[in-house]
C-alpha positions in Angstrom: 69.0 129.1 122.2 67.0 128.2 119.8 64.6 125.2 121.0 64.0 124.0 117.0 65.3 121.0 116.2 67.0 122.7 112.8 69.0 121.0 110.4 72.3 122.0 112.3 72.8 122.2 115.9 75.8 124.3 115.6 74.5 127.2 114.7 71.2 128.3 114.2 70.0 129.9 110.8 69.2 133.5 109.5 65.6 135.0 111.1 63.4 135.3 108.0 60.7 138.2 109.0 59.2 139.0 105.8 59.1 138.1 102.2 58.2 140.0 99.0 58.4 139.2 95.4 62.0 137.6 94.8 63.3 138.7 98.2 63.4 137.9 102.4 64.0 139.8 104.6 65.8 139.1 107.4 65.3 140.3 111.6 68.4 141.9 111.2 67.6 144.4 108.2 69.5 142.3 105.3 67.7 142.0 101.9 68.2 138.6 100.2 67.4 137.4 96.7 65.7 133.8 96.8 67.4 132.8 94.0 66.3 129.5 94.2 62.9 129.7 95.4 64.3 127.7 98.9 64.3 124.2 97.1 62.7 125.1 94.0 59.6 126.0 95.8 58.9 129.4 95.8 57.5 129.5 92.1 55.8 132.9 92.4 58.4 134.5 94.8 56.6 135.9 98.2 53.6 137.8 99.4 51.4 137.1 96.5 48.6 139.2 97.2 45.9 137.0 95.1 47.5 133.9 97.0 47.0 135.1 100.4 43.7 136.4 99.8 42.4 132.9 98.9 43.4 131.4 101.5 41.9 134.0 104.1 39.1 133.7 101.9 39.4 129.7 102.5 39.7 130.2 105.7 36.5 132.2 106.3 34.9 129.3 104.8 36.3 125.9 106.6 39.8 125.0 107.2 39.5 121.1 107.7 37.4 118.4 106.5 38.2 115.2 106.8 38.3 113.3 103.1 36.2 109.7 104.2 33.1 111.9 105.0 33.6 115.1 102.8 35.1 116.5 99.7 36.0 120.3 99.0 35.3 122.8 96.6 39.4 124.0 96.5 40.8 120.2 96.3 37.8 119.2 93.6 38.4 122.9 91.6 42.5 122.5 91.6 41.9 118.8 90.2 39.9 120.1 87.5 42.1 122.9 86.8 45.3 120.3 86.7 43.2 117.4 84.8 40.4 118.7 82.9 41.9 118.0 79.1 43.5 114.8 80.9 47.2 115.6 80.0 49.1 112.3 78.7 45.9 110.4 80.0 46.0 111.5 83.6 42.7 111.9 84.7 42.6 112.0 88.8 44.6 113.5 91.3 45.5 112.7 94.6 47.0 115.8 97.2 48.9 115.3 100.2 51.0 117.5 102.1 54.6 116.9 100.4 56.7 115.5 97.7 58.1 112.4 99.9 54.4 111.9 100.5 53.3 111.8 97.3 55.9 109.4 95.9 54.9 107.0 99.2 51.7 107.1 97.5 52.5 106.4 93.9 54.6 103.9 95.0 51.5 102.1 96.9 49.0 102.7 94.2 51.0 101.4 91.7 51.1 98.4 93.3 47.8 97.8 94.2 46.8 98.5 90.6 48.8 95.2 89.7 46.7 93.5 92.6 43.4 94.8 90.9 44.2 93.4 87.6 45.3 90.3 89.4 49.3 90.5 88.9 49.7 90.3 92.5 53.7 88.7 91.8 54.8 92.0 90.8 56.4 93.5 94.2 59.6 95.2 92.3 60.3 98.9 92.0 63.6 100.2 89.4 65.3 103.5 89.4 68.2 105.4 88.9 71.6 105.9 90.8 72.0 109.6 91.8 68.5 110.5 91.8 66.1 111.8 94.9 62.6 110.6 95.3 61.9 112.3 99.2 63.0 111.5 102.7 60.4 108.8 104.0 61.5 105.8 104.1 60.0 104.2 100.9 60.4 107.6 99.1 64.2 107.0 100.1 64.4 103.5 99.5 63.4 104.4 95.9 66.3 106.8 95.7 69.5 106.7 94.5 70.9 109.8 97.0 73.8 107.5 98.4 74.6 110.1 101.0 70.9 110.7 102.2 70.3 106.9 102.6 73.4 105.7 104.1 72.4 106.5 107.8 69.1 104.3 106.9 70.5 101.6 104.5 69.8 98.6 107.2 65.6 99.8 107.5 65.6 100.5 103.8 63.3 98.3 101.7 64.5 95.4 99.3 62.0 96.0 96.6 64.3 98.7 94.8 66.8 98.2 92.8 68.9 100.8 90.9 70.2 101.5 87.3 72.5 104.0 86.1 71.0 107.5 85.1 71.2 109.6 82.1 74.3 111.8 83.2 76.3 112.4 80.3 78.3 115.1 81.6 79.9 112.3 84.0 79.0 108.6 82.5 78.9 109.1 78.5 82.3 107.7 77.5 84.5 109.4 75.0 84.0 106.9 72.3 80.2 106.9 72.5 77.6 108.5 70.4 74.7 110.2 72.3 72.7 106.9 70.3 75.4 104.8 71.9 75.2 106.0 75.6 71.6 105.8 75.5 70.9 102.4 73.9 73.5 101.3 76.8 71.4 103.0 79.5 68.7 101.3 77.7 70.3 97.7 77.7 70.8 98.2 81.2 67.3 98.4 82.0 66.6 95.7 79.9 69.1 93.6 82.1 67.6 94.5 85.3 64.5 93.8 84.3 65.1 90.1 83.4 67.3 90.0 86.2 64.6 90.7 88.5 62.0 88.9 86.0 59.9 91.0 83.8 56.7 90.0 85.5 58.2 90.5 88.7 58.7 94.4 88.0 55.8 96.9 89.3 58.0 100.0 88.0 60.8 102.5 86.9 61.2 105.6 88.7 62.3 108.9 87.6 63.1 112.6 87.7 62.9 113.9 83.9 65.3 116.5 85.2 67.3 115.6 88.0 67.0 118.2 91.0 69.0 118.8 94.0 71.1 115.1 94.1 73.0 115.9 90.9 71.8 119.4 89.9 69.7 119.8 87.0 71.1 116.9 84.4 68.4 116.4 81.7 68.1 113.5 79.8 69.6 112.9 76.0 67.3 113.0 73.3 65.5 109.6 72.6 66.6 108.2 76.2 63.0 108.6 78.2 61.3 107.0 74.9 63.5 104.1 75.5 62.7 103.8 79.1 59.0 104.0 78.0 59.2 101.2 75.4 60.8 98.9 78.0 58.0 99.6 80.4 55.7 99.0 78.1 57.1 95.9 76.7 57.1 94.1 80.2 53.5 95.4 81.3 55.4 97.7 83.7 54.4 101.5 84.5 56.0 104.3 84.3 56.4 107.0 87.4 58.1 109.8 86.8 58.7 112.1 89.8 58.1 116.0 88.7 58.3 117.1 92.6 61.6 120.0 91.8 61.0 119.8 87.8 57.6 119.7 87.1 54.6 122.5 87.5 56.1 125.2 84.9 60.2 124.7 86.4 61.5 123.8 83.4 59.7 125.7 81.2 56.0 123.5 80.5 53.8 123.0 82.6 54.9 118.9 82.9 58.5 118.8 82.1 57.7 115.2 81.0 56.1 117.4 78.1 59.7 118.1 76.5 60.4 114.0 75.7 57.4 112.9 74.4 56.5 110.4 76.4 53.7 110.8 79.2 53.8 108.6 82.2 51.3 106.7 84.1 51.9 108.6 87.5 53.7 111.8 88.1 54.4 113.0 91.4 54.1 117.2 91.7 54.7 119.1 94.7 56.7 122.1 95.2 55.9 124.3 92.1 52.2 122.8 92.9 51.6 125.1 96.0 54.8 127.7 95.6 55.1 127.3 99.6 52.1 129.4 100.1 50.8 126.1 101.9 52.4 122.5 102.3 51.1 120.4 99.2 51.9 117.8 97.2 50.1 115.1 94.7 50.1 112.1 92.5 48.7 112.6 89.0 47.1 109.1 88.1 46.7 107.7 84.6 42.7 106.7 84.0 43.8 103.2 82.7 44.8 103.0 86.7 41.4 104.6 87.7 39.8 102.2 85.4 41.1 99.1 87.1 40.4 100.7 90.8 36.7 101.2 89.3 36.2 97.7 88.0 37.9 96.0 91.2 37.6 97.4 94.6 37.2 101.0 94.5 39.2 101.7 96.8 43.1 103.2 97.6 44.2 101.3 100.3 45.9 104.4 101.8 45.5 107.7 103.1 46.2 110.6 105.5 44.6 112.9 108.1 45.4 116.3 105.8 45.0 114.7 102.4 43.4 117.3 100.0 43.3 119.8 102.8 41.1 122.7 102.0 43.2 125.6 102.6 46.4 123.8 101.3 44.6 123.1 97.9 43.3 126.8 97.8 46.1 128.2 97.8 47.7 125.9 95.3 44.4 126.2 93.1 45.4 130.3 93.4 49.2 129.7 92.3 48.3 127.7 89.1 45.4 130.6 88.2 48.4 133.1 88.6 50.3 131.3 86.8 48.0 130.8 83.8 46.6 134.1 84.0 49.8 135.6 84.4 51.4 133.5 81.6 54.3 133.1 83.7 55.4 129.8 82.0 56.4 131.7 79.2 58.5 134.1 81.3 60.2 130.9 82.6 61.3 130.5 79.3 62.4 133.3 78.7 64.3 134.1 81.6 65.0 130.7 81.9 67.5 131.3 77.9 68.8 134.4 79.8 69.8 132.5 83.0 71.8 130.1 81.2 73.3 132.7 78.8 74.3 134.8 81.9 75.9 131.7 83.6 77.7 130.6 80.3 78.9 134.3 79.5 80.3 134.9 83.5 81.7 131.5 84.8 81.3 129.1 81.1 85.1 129.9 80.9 86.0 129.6 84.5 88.9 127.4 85.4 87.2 125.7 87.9 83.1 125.2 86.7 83.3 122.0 84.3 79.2 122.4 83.8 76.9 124.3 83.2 73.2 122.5 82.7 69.5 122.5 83.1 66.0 123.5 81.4 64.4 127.2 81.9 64.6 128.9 85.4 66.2 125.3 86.7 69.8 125.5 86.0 72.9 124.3 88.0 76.8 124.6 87.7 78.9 121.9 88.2 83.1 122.7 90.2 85.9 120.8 89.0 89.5 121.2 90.0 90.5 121.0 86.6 88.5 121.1 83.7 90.0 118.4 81.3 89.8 115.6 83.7 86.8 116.9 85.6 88.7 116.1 88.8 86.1 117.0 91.5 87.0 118.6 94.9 88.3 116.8 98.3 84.7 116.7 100.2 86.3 117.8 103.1 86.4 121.1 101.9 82.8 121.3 101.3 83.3 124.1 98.5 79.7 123.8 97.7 78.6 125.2 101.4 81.8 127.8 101.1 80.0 129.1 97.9 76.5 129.1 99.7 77.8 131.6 102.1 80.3 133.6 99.8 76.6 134.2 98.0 74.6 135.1 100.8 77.2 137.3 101.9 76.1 139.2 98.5 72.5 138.9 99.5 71.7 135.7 97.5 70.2 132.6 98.4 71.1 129.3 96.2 71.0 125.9 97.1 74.2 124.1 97.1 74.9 120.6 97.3 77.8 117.4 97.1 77.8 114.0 96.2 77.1 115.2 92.7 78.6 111.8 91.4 78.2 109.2 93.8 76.9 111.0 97.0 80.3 112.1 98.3 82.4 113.4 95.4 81.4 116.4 93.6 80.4 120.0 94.4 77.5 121.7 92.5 75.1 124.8 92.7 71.5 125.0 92.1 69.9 128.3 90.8 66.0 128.5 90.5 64.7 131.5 90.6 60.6 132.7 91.3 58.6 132.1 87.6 58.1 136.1 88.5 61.8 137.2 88.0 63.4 139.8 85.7 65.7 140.2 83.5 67.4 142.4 86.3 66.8 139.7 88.9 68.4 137.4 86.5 71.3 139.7 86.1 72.0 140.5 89.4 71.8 136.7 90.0 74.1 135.5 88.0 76.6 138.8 89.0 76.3 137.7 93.0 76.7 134.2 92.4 79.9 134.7 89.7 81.4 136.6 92.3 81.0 133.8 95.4 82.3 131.3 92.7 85.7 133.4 92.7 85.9 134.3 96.0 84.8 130.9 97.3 87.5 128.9 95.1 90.0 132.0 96.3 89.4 130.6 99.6 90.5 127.0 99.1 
């Protein structure tokens, strides 16, 4: 028995022993493709030899400082390598030890940036239905996972509201012009915000692509410039949340890159450190540090292993490989022959109404019937049925439901390592082709 709190008691989960390159290993001999990098996470696959060596190289050096009394030459080298042409105007970073952690913190400095310009009535955060900002309790009060925060509705804060997102797979209405749908996701804003009173409103929140809560939905062209203009037009900033999309996933480095807009903080985590080490981070717009430096000069916030030294080498290491390596390109690349692969084996199956995403961060959608887009009975959880009809066949994805309103809908992530093949990619798509039927065989 097993005396980790896992995130079943019923069973406990496979014995990972060993990983290298796309695959883990398991304590009972079995080989399995991470075909989606755990939660989009493992960006450079496992057992990166230049990873590991910088942080036993780290290590040799010093493994904690504590950031009121000392800085480090890994957190102050990875900010330079993230910031030094100031991308969109972001100019400083911030690293913590997760995604939920960072959007805590972009959610507190973007507040107190209104108190150090003396707006101290703005106290209201928007975002979107269906979309995932991280598990702490602000972090999930921001979000729009209706299944994630139901257990915690009653302690979640009041400050959030929520808009519709940019789905048009499930929300654009037959009679509606891409134009149409957005200018109405656009009007909507526009309503919340006098609703709530434009001078009232701190921010909008945002995933550019949507991760795990609805499975890779990308915005329509022009929709993101719309939010922007809104934002702008009420003094309100922009924080758009690149934790699953950002740091290469979707085929830039900032996947806010591909709408032409740039926001005033982006949250980055997972592709940030590959899992080599927990990290996570707020990139900050120097209009923010500006106000900061001409009021107090201080962020009203903080924690023990912020800008932890070995955390930030290794993710300083990851971003070198993938520079060096020019991986982002392969991400493209294999990112066109993902989604070719998944169109060509399952675009005509009975039973997958979607299939959606940017570069190597692409997910399928299950209907019972195409035409209607009828989605499963949850009770059958064929999302889970599919995870294991894939594992079975040695690969790991990351299923999901709730696609539509946190309890209806069935979809499956795929996000492979910025390192795979155009085998990998093969095999991928054969593995998971092959759960699809069996798992829907099941039913």
């Amino acid at each position: 028995m097993s005396r980790v709190l896992h995130r079943t008691l019923f069973a406990d989960p496979m014995l990972a022993v060993r990983g290298e390159g796309i695959y883990l290993h398991t304590a009972d001999g079995e080989k399995i493709i991470d075909g989606s990098g755990g939660a989009a996470v493992a960006c450079l696959g496992h057992g990166n030899a230049r990873v590991n060596a910088a942080i036993a190289e780290q290590l040799s050096k010093v493994a904690y400082v504590h950031t009121a009394l000392f800085t480090n030459e890994a957190a102050e080298e990875l900010a330079d390598v993230l910031l030094g042409d100031e991308p969109g105007g972001l100019s400083h970073a911030y690293f913590c030890s997760s995604g939920s952690e960072g959007m805590e913190a972009a959610i507190k400095l973007a507040r107190q940036y209104f108190l150090e310009i003396g707006q101290p009535q703005r106290t209201r955060y928007i975002a979107r239905r269906q979309g995932y900002h991280g598990n702490t309790l602000g972090a999930l009060s921001a979000g729009g996972n209706m299944m994630r925060r139901a257990p915690y509705a009653p302690i979640l804060s009041e400050a959030f509201s929520l808009v519709s997102p940019c789905f048009a797979y499930r929300f654009q209405r037959d009679d509606e012009t891409d134009e149409q749908y957005v200018q109405r996701l656009a009007d909507e804003l526009e309503a919340e915000f006098q609703r709530l009173g434009p001078q009232n409103v701190i921010a909008f929140c945002a995933e550019p692509v949507v991760g795990a809560t609805t499975g890779c939905v990308t915005a329509l062209p022009g929709y993101f410039k719309k939010m922007r203009e809104i934002c702008d037009r009420h003094g309100a900033l922009m924080i758009l949340d690149e934790v699953m999309c950002g740091m290469g996933r979707t085929g830039t480095l900032h996947a806010w890159e591909q709408e032409g807009i740039t926001p005033d903080i982006q949250i980055v985590a997972k592709g940030l450190g590959g899992g080599y080490q927990p990290i996570g981070g707020i990139l900050i717009g120097k209009r923010i540090i500006d106000a900061f430096r001409a009021g107090s000069g201080s962020f009203m916030h903080g924690h023990t292993y912020q800008a932890h030294p070995v955390a930030c080498a290794a993710a300083l290491a990851v971003q070198k490989v993938i520079r060096e390596d020019n991986l982002v390109a392969n991400v493209r690349a294999m990112g066109e022959r993902l989604a070719a692969g998944l169109t060509e084996r399952l675009g005509n199956h009975r039973h997958v109404g979607d299939i959606r995403g940017r570069g190597l961060f692409q997910a399928i959608e299950l209907v019972t019937d195409r035409a209607t887009k009828a989605t499963f009975d949850p009770a059958l959880k064929l999302n889970e049925r599919i995870k294991q009809a894939a594992f079975d066949r040695g690969l790991a994805i990351y299923p999901m439901g709730g696609t539509i309103d946190g309890k209806h809908g069935d979809h499956i992530c795929i996000a492979p390592p910025y390192i795979a093949t155009a085998a990998d990619i093969d095999a991928i798509v054969e593995r998971l082709g092959d759960a699809v039927d069996d798992a829907v065989a099941s039913l």
